[in-house]
Each structure stands twice: as structure tokens, then as C-alpha cells.
C-alpha positions as CSV (number, residue, x, y, z in Angstrom):
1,X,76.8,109.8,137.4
2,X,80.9,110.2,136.9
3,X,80.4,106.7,135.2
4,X,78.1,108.4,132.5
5,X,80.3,111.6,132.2
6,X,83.2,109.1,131.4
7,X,81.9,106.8,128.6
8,X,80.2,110.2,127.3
9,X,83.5,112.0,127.3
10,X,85.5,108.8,126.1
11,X,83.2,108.8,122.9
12,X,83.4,112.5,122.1
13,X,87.2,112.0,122.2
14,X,86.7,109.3,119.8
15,X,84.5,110.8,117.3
16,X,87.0,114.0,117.7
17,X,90.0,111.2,116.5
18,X,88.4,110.0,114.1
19,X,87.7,113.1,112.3
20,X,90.8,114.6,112.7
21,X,92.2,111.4,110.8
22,X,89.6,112.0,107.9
23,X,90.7,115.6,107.8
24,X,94.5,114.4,107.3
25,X,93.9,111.8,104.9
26,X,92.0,114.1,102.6
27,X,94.7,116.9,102.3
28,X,97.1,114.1,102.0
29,X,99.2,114.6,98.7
30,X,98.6,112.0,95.4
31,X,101.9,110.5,96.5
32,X,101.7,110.0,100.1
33,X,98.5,108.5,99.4
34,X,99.8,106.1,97.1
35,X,103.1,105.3,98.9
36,X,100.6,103.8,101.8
37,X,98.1,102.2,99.7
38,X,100.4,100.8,97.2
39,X,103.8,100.0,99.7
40,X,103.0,97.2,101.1
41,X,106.5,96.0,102.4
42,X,107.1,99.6,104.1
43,X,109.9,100.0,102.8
44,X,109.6,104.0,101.5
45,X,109.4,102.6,98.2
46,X,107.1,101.3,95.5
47,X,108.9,98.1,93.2
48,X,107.4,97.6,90.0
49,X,106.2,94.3,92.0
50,X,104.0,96.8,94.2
51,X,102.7,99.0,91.2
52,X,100.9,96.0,89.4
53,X,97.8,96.5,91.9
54,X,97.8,100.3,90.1
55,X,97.2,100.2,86.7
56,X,97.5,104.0,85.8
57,X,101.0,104.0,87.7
58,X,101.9,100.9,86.5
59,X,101.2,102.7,82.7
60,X,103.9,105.3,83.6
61,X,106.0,103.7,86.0
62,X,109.7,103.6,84.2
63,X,108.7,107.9,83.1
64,X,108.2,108.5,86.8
65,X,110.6,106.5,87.8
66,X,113.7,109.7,88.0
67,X,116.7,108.1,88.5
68,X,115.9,104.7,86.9
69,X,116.4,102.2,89.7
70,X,113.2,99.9,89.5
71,X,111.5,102.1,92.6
72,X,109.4,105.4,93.0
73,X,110.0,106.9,95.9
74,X,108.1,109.9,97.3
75,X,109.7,112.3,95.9
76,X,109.3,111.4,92.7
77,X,106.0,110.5,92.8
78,X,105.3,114.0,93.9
79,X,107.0,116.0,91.2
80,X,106.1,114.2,88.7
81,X,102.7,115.4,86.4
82,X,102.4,111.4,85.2
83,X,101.6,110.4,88.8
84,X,97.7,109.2,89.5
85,X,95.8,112.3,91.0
86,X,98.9,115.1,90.2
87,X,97.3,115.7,86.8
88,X,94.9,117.7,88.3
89,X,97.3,120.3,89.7
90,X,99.6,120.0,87.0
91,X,96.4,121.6,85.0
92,X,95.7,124.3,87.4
93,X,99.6,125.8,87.2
């Protein structure tokens, strides 16, 4: 009986994981979501070498791009209206 109480309590703990990971991943910002999909050296930044795999970016990448050094960091992702999936708030304000 503990046996069954364990593997049933193991798999509500999972389930309750897994849905608080869904949760975070869809208020994640347009930026963040990009930095992870898009950076795949993990470096906090996305080279123009990254952004090929991202069209629309890619499109807008040296506009974004702030301070003009080749990367797109966070930050700049997030301010900026040109980035993938900010239009949308930028339309609302």
C-alpha cells in the first residue's frame, strides 16, 4: 500500500512540474524566448551567425542591434518594437 501511495504521489509531483514549467514558458517575454531558442552557444548573446535560423530577426537584426556590435543581447531585444512577438505590445501602448 505505501508502495502505491509513493508512485501515486511521485506522478502528481510530476504533472504539478510540468505545468508549472508550461505556466513560465508562456508568460515568458518575446526576448527571453528567443535568447533560448535562438542562442545556441549560451553565451547571453545572439551573433548574426545565430539569427540566420530566424528570419524575421534576421530582417531587422543591424535596427535592433543598439549599440552596433554584431550581437543582440536581451535587453535590446526587449525594448526594441522590431523584435519577433514585441509588435504586438508595441500596438497596445
Amino acid at each position: 500500500m505505501m508502495k502505491r501511495l509513493e508512485k501515486v504521489f511521485l506522478i502528481l509531483l510530476t504533472i504539478a512540474a510540468i505545468q508549472a514549467i508550461s505556466v513560465v514558458e508562456a508568460h515568458a517575454s518575446p526576448a527571453k524566448m528567443l535568447m533560448q531558442q535562438l542562442d545556441t552557444n549560451k553565451d547571453g548573446l545572439i551573433s548574426l551567425k545565430e539569427a540566420v535560423r530566424h528570419t524575421e530577426l534576421l530582417r531587422n537584426f543591424g535596427l535592433i542591434d543598439d549599440n552596433e556590435d554584431g550581437k543582440l543581447t536581451e535587453a535590446e531585444l526587449a525594448k526594441s518594437k522590431l523584435t519577433p512577438g514585441n509588435a504586438k505590445s508595441a500596438v497596445s501602448e
